[in-house]
N, C-alpha and C positions, 0 to 999 in steps of 0.2 A: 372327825374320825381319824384315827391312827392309818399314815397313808398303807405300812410296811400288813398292818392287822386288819385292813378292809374288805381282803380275800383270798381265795388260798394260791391263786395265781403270785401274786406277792409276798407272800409268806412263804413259798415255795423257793422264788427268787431268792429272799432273803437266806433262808438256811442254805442254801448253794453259794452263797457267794462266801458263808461264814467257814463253810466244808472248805473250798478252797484256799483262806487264811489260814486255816489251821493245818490244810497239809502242807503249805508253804513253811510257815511256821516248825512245824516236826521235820520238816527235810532241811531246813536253815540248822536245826541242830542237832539232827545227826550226822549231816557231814563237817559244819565247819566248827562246833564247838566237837564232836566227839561222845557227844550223849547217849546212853543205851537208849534201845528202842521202846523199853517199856518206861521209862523216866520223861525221855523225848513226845512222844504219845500223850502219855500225863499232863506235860508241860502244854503242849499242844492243845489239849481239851479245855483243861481250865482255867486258863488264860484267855483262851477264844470263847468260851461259854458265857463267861462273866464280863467279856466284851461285850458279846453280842446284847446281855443284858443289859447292862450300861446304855449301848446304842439304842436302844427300843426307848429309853427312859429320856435320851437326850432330845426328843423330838419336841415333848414339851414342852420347858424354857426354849428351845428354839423358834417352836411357833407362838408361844406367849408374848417374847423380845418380838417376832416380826410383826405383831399386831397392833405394838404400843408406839410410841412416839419416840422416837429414840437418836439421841447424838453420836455419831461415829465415834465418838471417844468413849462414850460410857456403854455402846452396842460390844468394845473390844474388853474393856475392862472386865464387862460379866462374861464374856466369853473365855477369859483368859482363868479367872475365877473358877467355872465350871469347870474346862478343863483340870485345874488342878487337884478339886476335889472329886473327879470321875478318873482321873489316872493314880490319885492318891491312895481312893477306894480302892481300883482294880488290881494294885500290887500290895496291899495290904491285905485281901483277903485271899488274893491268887498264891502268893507266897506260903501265908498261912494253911489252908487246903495243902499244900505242896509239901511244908514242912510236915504235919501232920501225916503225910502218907508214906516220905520217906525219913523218917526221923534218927534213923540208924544209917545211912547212908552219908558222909561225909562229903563223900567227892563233890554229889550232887547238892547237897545245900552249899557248898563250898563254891559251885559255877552258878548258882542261887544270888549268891551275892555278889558275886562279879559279874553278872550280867545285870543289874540295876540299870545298868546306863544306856545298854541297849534296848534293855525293854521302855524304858523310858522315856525315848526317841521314836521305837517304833508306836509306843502307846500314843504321841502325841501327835503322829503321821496318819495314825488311823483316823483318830479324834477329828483331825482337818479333814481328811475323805469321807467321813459319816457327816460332818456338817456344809461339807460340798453338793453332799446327795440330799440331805435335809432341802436345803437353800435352792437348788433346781426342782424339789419337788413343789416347792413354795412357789416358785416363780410361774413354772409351766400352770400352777392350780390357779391363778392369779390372772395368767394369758387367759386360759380360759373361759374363765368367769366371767375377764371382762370382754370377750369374744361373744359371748353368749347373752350379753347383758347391753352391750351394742347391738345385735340381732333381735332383741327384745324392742329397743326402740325405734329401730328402723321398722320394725313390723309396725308399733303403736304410729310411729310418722308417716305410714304409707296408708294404711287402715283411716287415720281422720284426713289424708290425701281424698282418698277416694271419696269417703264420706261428703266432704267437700264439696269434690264434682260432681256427686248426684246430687246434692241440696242444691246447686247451681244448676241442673238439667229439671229435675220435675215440677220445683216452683214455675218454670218458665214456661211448660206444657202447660199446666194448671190455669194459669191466667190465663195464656189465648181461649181455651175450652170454655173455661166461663163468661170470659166476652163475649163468643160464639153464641152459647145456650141464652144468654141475655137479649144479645140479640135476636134468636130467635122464639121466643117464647109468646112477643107478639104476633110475630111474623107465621110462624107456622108452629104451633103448640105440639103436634102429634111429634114432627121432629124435635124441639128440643127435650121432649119428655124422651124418647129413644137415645139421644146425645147423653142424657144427663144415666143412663141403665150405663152405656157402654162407657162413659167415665169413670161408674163406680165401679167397674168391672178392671178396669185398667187401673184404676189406684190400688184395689186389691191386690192384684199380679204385683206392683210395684211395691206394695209392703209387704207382702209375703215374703219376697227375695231380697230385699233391702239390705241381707247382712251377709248375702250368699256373693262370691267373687264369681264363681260361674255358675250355668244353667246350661241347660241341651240348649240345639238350635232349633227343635221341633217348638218349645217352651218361647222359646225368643220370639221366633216366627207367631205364633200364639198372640202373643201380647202385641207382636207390630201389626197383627190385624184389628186388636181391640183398637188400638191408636187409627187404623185406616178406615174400621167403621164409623169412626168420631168424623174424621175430614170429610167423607162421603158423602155426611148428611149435609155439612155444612156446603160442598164443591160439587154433588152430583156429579153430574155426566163428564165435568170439567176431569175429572182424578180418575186416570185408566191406572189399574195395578195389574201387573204382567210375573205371577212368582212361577220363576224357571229352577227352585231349590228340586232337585233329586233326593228325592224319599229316604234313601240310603244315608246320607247325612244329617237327616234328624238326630242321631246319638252324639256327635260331635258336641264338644263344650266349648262355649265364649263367654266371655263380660257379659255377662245380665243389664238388659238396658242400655245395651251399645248401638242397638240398630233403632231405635225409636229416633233419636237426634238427628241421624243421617237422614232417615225419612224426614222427618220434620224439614230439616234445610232444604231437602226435593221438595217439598212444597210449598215452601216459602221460597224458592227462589223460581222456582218454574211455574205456580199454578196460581198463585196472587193477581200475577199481574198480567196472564194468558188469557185473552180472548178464545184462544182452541183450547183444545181437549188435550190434557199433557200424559203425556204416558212417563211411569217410573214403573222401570225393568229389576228387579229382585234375581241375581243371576250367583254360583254356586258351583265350584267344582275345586278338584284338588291340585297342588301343583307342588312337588314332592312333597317335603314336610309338613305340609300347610297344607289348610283350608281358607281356599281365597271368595270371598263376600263382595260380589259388584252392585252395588244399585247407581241405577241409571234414570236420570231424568232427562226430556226435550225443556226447552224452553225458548222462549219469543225471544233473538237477538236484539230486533227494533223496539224491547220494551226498555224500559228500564233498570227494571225490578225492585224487589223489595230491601233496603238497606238494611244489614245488620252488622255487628263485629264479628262474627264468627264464632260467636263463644262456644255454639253447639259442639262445632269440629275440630276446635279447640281441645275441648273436653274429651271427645272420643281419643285424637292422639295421643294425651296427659294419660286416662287410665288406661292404657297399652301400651303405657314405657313405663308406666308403675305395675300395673301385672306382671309381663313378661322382660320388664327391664332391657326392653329393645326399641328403637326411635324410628324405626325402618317399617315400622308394621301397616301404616295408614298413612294415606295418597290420596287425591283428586286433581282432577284436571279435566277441561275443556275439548272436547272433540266436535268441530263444527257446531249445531245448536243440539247438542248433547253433551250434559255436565255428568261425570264421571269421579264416585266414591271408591276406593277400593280395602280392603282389609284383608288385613294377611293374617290368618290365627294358626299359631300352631296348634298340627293337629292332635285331639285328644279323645280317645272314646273310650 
């Protein structure tokens, strides 16, 4: 699309800025050639009309040359070319018009031909300031493009980020639970047929949201019970859950499936390997911008625990510096035999 013909905002621009050539133009020569003001006027109009023409026409060799392949020497030659058959044109038929209207007037065909030289300096002065504005309009549509085109793949390379880390977080859920139901199928059949209802209840929650970046936390909370009635059957009386969330922050949004992992590590590291009864505290309040998410597990100092890499909370840091593109959001640390998650979301409702 023609950038000057896209809309009238620009098209606007353009005839104001031609208005202005041409009364520069008519005031250049009634004062320093002497020209009457209806001649002056004349000269003024059609010469800047059939400019402006011209200019509207030169965008395209200019943006066809910018498309193709092109050597600085042969980019100058056809430039040099156009030029001379758009300034050739333009006094050849400006002239013509001109004679044609004064044709009985001597003086003025007479400064007609004596001004050739000047209009043929200014004609090739303009030429370069028409293909200066071409050539920025080119360049900026180009910035853009590729501004936008860069933001496209950052999006596609953050999107299979994510992707990623959840392929890396639910396969891993998935196998302990069927260990679990495997294991208990001899053991006590009425539980693993209950384990195996709130599995498929919890896989469902997780394909449903699977391509959604966020969810409420009423919905979150949801799903991290379908996950804590899973442990329950397997830990009984072992797994105390304590949820201290305030009602009020159900609207709030976060990462879909960012609290399931955290639990998870609470009980793999606190309730494996615990003789007592482990409590994980689910705790929920605001601290300016944010909404800060603690959960808290006790666990046995004198045990050992359960080894793993950490991939869980790995993961949770990884999609909170790819969501909000901030590395500050997610914390844990050790307080006496209480291990401490914390997450910082900003807030959004």
């Amino acid at each position: 699309m023609h950038p000057i013909l896209k809309n009238f905002r620009t098209i606007s621009y353009f005839v104001l800025a031609w208005i202005l050539v041409t009364a520069i133009h008519v005031s250049i020569l009634a004062i320093f050639y002497q020209a009457l003001n209806i001649q002056a006027l004349a000269d003024g109009i059609i010469f800047n009309l059939l400019l402006a023409i011209i200019a509207l026409g030169l965008w395209y060799p200019v943006r066809f040359m910018q498309s193709e392949e092109r050597n600085t020497l042969i980019l100058g030659i056809n430039h040099i070319g156009i030029a001379f058959l758009s300034i050739t044109l333009w006094l050849t038929v400006g002239y013509f018009v001109l004679e044609s209207m004064f044709r009985n007037d001597t003086e003025f065909l007479n400064f007609l031909d004596q001004s050739m030289p000047w209009r043929i300096a200014s004609g090739v002065l303009l030429y370069l300031i028409i293909l200066l504005v071409y050539y920025l309009i080119l360049y900026y549509s180009n910035l853009q493009e590729k501004i936008r085109m860069e933001g496209e793949l950052k999006a596609l390379v953050k999107e299979s980020e994510l992707n990623m880390l959840k392929s890396q977080i639910n396969p891993h859920f998935l196998f302990n639970s069927l260990n679990s139901i495997n294991a208990l199928i001899l053991a006590d059949h009425q539980k693993a047929q209950n384990m195996i209802i709130r599995l498929s209840e919890f896989l469902r929650y997780a394909l449903k949201y699977h391509q959604k970046d966020k969810t409420r936390l009423r919905e979150e909370i949801y799903n991290m019970n379908l996950y804590l009635d899973i442990e329950k059957i397997r830990f009984g009386e072992k797994l105390v859950i304590e949820n201290e969330v305030p009602e009020a922050y159900g609207k709030c949004f976060l990462p879909n499936m960012i609290l399931q992992p955290l639990i998870e590590n609470a009980i793999k590291h606190g309730v494996y390997e615990s003789t007592e009864a482990v409590s994980i505290v689910l705790e929920c309040f605001r601290e300016g911008d944010f909404l800060v998410i603690s959960i808290r597990n006790t666990f046995d100092p004198d045990q050992p625990g359960k080894k793993g890499n950490g991939m869980g909370l790995k993961n949770v840091q990884n999609r909170l510096k790819l969501i909000y593109n901030r590395s500050d959001l997610f914390s844990y640390h050790k307080e006496n035999n209480i291990f401490i998650t914390e997450l910082r979301i900003p807030f959004e409702v």
